[in-house]
N, C-alpha and C positions, 0 to 999 in steps of 0.2 A: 504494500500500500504506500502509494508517495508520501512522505510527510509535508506538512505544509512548513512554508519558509517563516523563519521569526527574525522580526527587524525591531528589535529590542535596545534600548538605552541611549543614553545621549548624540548619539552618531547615526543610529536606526533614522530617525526624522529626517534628518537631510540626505540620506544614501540613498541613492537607486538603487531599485528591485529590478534583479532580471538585464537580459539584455539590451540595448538602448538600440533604440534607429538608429543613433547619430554615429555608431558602429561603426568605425571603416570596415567595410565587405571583405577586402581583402588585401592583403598585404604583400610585397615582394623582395620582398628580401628576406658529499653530506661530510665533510670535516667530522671527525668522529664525536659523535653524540652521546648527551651523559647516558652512561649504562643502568641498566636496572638495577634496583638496590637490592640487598638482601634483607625480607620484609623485617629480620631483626633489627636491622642498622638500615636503613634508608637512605644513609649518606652515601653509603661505599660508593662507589666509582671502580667496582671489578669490572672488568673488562675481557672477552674472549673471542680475538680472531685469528683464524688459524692462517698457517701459511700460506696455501695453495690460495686463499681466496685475496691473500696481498697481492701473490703474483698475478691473481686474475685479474687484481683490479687495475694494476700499474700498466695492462697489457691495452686495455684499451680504454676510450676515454668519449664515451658515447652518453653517460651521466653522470653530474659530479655531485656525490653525497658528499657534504662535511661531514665528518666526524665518525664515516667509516671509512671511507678515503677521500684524498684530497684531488685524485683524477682518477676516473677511469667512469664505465657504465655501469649501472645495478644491472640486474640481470631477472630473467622470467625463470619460472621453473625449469630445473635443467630440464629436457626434455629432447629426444629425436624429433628434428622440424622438418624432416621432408615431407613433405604434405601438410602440415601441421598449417603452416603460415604461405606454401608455396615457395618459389626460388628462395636462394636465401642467399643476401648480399655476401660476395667473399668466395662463394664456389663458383663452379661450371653452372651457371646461369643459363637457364633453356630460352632462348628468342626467335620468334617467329625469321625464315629463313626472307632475303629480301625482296624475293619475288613474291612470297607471300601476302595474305590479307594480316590487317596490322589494325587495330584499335589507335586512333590517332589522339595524341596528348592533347590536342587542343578540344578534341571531343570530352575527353575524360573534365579537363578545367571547366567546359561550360557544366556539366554534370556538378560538380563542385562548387560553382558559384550558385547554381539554383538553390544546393541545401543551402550554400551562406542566407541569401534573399531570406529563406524561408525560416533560419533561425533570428534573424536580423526580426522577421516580420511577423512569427512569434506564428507561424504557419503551420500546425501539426500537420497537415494535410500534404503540403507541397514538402515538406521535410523527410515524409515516406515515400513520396512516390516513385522514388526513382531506386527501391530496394526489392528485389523479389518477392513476394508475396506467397509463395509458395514455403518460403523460409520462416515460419512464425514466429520460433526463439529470436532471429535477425529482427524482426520487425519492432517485437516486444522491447528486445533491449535496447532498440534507436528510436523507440519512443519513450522509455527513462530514462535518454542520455539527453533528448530533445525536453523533458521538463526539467532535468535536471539543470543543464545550458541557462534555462529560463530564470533561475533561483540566484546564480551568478552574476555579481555587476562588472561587466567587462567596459574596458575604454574601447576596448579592439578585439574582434572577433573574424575569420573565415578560414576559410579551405582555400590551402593549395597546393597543385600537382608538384612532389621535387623528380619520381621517376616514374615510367610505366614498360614493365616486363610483357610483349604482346608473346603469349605462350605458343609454340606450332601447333595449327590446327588439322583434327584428323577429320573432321565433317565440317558441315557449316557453320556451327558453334565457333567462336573465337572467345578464349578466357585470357586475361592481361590482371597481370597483380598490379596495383597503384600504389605507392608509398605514398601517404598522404601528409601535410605537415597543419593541423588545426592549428591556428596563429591565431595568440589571443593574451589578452593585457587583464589581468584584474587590478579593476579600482582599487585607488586607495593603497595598493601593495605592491604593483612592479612598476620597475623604473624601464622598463621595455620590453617591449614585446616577441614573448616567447612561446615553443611549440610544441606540440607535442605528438609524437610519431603514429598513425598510422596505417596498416594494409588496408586496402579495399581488396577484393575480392571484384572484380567485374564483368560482365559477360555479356556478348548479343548471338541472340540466339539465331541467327542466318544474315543475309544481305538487307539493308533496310532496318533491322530490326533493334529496336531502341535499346542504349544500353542498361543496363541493370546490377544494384550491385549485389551482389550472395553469400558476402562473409565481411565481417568487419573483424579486425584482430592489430597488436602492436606492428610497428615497424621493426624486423628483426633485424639482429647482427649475430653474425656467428664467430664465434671463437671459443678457445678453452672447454668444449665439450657442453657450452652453453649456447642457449639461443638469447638474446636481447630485444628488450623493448624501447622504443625510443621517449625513455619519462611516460610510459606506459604500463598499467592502467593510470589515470587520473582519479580522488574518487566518485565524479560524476558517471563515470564508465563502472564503476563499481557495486553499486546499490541507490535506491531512493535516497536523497540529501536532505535535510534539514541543514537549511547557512542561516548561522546570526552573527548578524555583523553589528561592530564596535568600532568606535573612529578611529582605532588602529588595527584591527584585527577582522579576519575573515574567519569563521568556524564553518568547518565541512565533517558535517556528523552523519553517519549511516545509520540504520536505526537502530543496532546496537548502544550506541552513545548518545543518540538524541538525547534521552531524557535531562542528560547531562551538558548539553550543548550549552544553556544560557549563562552555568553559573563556571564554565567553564571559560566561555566570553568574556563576564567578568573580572575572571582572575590571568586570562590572558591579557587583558586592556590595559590592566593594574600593570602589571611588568614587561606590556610594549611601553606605557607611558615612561618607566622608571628605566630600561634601557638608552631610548628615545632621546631622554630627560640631559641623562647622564653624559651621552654622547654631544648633545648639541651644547654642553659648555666645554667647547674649545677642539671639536672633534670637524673634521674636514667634513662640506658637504656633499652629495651625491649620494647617502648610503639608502636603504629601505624607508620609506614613507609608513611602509606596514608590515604587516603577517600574517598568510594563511595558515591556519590551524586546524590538521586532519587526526582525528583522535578515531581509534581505532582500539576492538576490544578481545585480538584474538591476531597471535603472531605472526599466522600465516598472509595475515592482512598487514600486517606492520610489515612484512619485507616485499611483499609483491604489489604494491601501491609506487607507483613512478620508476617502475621496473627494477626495482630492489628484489633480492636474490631471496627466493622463496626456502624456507628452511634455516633452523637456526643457527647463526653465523656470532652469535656474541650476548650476550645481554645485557643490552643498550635498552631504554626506556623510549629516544627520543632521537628522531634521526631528520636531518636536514636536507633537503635535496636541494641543488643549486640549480637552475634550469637558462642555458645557454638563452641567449637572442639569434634571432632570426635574421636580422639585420645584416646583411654582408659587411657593414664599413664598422659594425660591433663586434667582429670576428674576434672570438677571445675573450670574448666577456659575459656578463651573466645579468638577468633582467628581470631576475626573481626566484624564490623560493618558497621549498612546500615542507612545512614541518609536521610529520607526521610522529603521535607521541602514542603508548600502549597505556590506554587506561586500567590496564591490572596489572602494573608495574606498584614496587612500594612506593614510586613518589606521591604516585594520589590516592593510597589507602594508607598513608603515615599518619597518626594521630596529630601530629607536629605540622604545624598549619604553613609552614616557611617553606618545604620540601618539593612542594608545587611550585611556589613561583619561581626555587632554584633551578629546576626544570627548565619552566617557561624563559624567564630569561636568560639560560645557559642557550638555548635553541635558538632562542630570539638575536642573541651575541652574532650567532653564525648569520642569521639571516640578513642584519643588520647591515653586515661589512661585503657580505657578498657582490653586492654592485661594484666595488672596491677590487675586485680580485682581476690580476691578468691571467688567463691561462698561457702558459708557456710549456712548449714542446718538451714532454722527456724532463721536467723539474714542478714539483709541488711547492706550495709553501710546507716551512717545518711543520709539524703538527704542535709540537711545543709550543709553539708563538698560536696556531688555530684555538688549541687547547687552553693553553695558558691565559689568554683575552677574554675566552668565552667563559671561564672559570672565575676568572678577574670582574668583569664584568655583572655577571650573575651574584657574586657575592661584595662587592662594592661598598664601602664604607665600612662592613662588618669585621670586628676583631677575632682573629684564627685562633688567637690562642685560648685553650679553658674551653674549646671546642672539639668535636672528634672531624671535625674539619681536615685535619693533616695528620688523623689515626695511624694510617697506610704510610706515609712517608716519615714519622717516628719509628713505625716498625720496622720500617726495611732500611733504617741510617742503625737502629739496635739491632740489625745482622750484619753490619758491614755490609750491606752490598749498595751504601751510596759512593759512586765514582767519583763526583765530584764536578762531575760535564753533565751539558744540558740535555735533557732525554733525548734519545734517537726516535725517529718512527716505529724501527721495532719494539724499544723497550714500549712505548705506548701503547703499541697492540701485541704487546705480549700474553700469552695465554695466562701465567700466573696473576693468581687475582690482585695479589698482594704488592705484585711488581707493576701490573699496568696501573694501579687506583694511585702507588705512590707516583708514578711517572705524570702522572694527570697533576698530584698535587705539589709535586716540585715545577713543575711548568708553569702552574699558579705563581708558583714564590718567585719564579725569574720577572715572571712580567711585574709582581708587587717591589721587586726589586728594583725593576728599572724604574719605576713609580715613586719608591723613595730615593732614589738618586735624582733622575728628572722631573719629577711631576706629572700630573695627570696628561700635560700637553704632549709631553716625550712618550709617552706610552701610545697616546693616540697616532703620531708620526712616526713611531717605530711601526706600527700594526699596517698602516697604510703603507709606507714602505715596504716593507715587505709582501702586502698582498700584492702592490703592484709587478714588482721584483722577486720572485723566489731562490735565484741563483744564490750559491752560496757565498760568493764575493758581495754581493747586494747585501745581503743580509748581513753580513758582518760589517758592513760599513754602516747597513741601518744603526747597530747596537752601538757602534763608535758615537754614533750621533746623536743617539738618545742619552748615551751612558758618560759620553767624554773618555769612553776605553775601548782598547781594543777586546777582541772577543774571546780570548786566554784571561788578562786581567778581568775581562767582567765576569766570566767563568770562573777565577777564584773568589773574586770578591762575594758571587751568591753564594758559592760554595760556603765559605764562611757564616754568612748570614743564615745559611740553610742549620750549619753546626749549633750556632749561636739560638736559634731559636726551636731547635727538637732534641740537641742531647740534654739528654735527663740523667 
C-alpha cells in the first residue's frame, strides 16, 4: 500500500511536494561509516572488512561510498548476469551485425523523453505506456516508482540515453539493452545534478512496430566475480516511500520505518543544523545545502540500496554514498549524497539519547564535505583525515576525557600496539575490532590535534585541502600548513599528545 507523503515542520510549509513542471526535462551532460555498536556499549566503533572486498573496491570506481571506501562501486548481489541484466559492459558484447536491423538511439531518447513529459506532468497514464503490458510485475513496479518520483522534490528530473546494445536478431523481433542514466537534482540537498544507472530492457516486435520496454533493472558492471549497479537501487525503486522533509533534511522511509520517519526528521534537522552551524563559522563555501536520509530496517536492505554489496561486509550502522555528477565539465566531482543508516543498529535503541545524533552527524560530516572532494585517478583521500573530520565533527565541543569515547585506543596504547604514525587505511579496516575502533579514535585525536595547534580555521583548510588533493605530497604539505610542521614532526608531536592523554 503506498504510504502517503508527510510535509511536517518548519520547512514542510515552504517545500515543494513532488515533482515541479519547472523540471528541466532533460539534461546533457561512502568514506567509511560509523559501524554498529555492540548493543552493550553503543559507542564502539568495531569495524569489519575483509580483504578481498578492499581489493574489490580499489579495482573499480563506478560508486563512491564514504566510509566503506573512499573509491571504487558498491556492488549488487554477486550473482551470474548472463541473462540476468543482458550484455554486460567489459565482455564480448553481442551487437546487431551492420547490415543488420538496428533499434536507432535516437528512437530509444524520444521513448525516454515521453516518460520524462509524463513524470514532469504527473501523467500515470503516459508514464506506462510505452512498457509491455503483458509484463504485470514491470508495470506494477513503474507505477510505484512513478508515485514514488511524485513524493520527491526534484530541481531536475529526466531520462537519458548514455548507450544502446541492438542485440542480433533471429526473426523479426529486434531486442536492444539501453543503459539509461535518470538525471535528477533533489531540492534543498544537491549541489548538482546527478544519476542514477539504469537497463531498459527494449523491444519491437517486427517492422513498424512500436517500441516497448520489458525489463527495467540496474546498469551493470562487471568485474571481481560481481555484477554492479550504477547507484542502483534508489529507495524509490525499492518499496512504497513515505518523505518528510525538514529545511535540511530529506527522509526516504519504506514502510518498514515509516512509522519512525517524522521523529527521525526531527532528530536528523537537529544535527544537519549543528553540522551546518558549525561548518559555516569559518569553513569554505560550496559544501551540502542538505541530506537525504534512507533508514532502512533489515541488512540486506542497508547494503543493496545504491548498489552497495549485498551480504554482510562489516558492521557499520551508517553508510554514505557519494553520487558523481552528470555534468561533463564536473568530471571528478560529486553532486550529492545518500545516507543510508540501519534502524536496528544500537545507535537508535541506546537508552543514551546523544548516540543518535552521533550517528547523524558523523554521516552528515561525510555528506557535508563531499561537494569538496576531487576524484583523482589511482589515489583516495587518507581515511584518517575522512574518519578523523567526521568523528571530529560529530563530537564537536565535547570533552573525551571521563568518557569511553577513546575506550579502544587506551586499550590498544595498554598493549603496545600504538606505533606512533597516523593510521593507515588498512589499520582502519582492519578486521580486529579492537584495532579498527582504536584506529577511528586516534584519527579523531590527529584532527583535535591539529585543532589545538591551528584552530578550528586550520582544520577546516586542512580537510578541504586534502579532499581536493589526495596525493601524498599534497597532503603532507596540507599538514605543514595547518600545523606549521612537517609530517614526521607532526606525527611525533600527536604521538605524544596521544601518550599524554590515554596512559594511565
Amino acid at each position: 500500500m503506498t504510504q502517503p507523503t508527510h510535509d511536517t515542520g518548519d520547512a514542510a510549509d515552504d517545500a515543494p511536494s513532488g515533482i515541479s513542471a519547472a523540471a528541466v526535462d532533460r539534461v546533457d551532460g561512502t568514506d567509511k561509516a560509523i559501524p554498529e555498536a555492540a548493543p552493550a556499549r553503543p559507542r564502539s566503533v568495531a569495524r569489519r572488512l575483509a580483504a578481498p572486498l578492499i581489493a574489490l573496491l580499489l579495482a573499480l570506481t563506478a560508486l563512491i561510498v564514504f566510509g566503506v571506501t573512499l573509491s571504487g562501486p558498491g556492488s549488487a548481489k554477486p550473482r551470474n548476469t548472463d541473462g540476468a541484466f543482458g550484455p554486460r559492459p567489459g565482455t564480448a558484447t553481442p551487437v546487431a551485425p551492420a547490415h543488420g536491423p538496428a533499434i536507432a538511439t535516437a528512437d530509444i531518447q524520444t521513448l525516454a523523453d515521453r516518460r520524462t513529459k509524463a513524470l514532469i506532468g504527473r501523467d500515470e497514464q503516459a508514464f506506462t505506456a510505452d512498457l509491455d503490458p503483458d509484463i504485470p510485475d514491470l508495470v506494477a513496479g513503474q507505477l510505484r516508482l512513478f508515485a514514488n518520483l511524485g513524493r520527491v522534490s526534484f530541481d531536475q528530473v529526466g531520462y537519458r540515453v548514455e548507450t544502446v546494445q541492438t542485440m542480433p536478431a533471429t526473426d523479426e523481433r529486434i531486442t536492444a539493452y539501453v543503459d539509461i542514466s535518470f538525471d535528477h537534482r533533489i531540492s534543498t540537498a544537491d549541489t548538482a545534478t546527478v544519476g542514477e544507472g539504469y537497463r531498459w530492457t527494449v523491444v519491437r516486435a517486427g517492422p513498424g512496430a512500436p517500441l516497448l520496454i520489458s525489463a527495467v533493472d540496474g546498469t551493470p558492471y562487471d568485474g571481481a566475480g560481481y555484477a554492479y549497479a550504477r547507484d542502483y537501487p534508489a529507495p524509490w525503486d525499492h518499496a512504497d516511500l513515505t518523505v518528510v522533509r525538514r529545511a535540511h533534511v530529506v527522509v526516504l522511509a519504506d514502510p518498514a520505518t515509516s512509522a519512525g520517519a517524522d521523529r527521525l526528521a526531527d532528530d536528523a534537522e537537529e544535527a544537519a543544523r549543528a553540522d551546518i552551524e558549525t561548518w559555516a563559522d569559518g569553513g569554505p563555501p560550496g559544501t551540502a545545502p542538505g541530506f537525504v536520509i534512507v533508514p532502512v530496517a533489515d541488512r540486506d536492505t542497508f547494503y543493496r540500496l545504491y548498489g552497495g554489496r549485498t551480504g554482510e561486509h562489516g558492521e557499520e550502522s551508517g553508510l554514505t554514498y557519494a553520487l558523481r555528477t552528470i555534468d561533463p565539465a564536473g568530471k571528478g566531482r560529486f553532486g550529492g549524497s545518500r545516507i543510508v543508516l540501519d534502524t536496528t543498529s544500537g545507535w537508535f535503541t541506546s537508552p543514551n539519547p546523544q548516540r543518535l545524533g552521533e550517528l547523524l552527524r558523523h554521516e552528515m560530516a561525510h555528506a557535508l564535505v563531499t561537494p569538496l572532494r576531487n576524484e583523482v585517478p589511482n589515489q583516495d583521500q587518507p581515511v584518517w583525515v575522512v574518519e578523523g573530520f567526521a568523528d571530529w565533527l560529530a563530537l564537536r565541543g565535547r570533552s573525551l576525557l571521563g568518557t569511553d569515547e577513546l575506550y579502544e585506543a587506551r586499550t590498544y596504547l595498554a598493549a603496545n600496539r600504538f606505533t606512533g604514525k597516523l593510521p593507515t587505511d588498512n589499520e582502519l579496516y582492519q578486521a580486529d575490532t579492537v584495532g579498527n575502533a582504536a584506529a577511528y579514535e586516534l584519527a579523531h585525536l590527529a584532527i583535535r590535534r591539529i585543532e589545538e595547534i591551528g584552530g578550528t580555521l586550520a582544520v577546516y583548510g586542512f580537510v578541504t585541502a586534502v579532499y581536493a588533493d589526495p596525493a601524498p605530497a599534497a597532503v603532507d604539505a596540507a599538514i605543514g600548513k595547518a600545523t606549521g610542521m612537517p609530517r614526521a614532526r607532526f606525527e611525533t608531536d600527536w604521538a605524544a599528545r596521544v601518550h599524554a592523554l590515554l596512559d594511565a
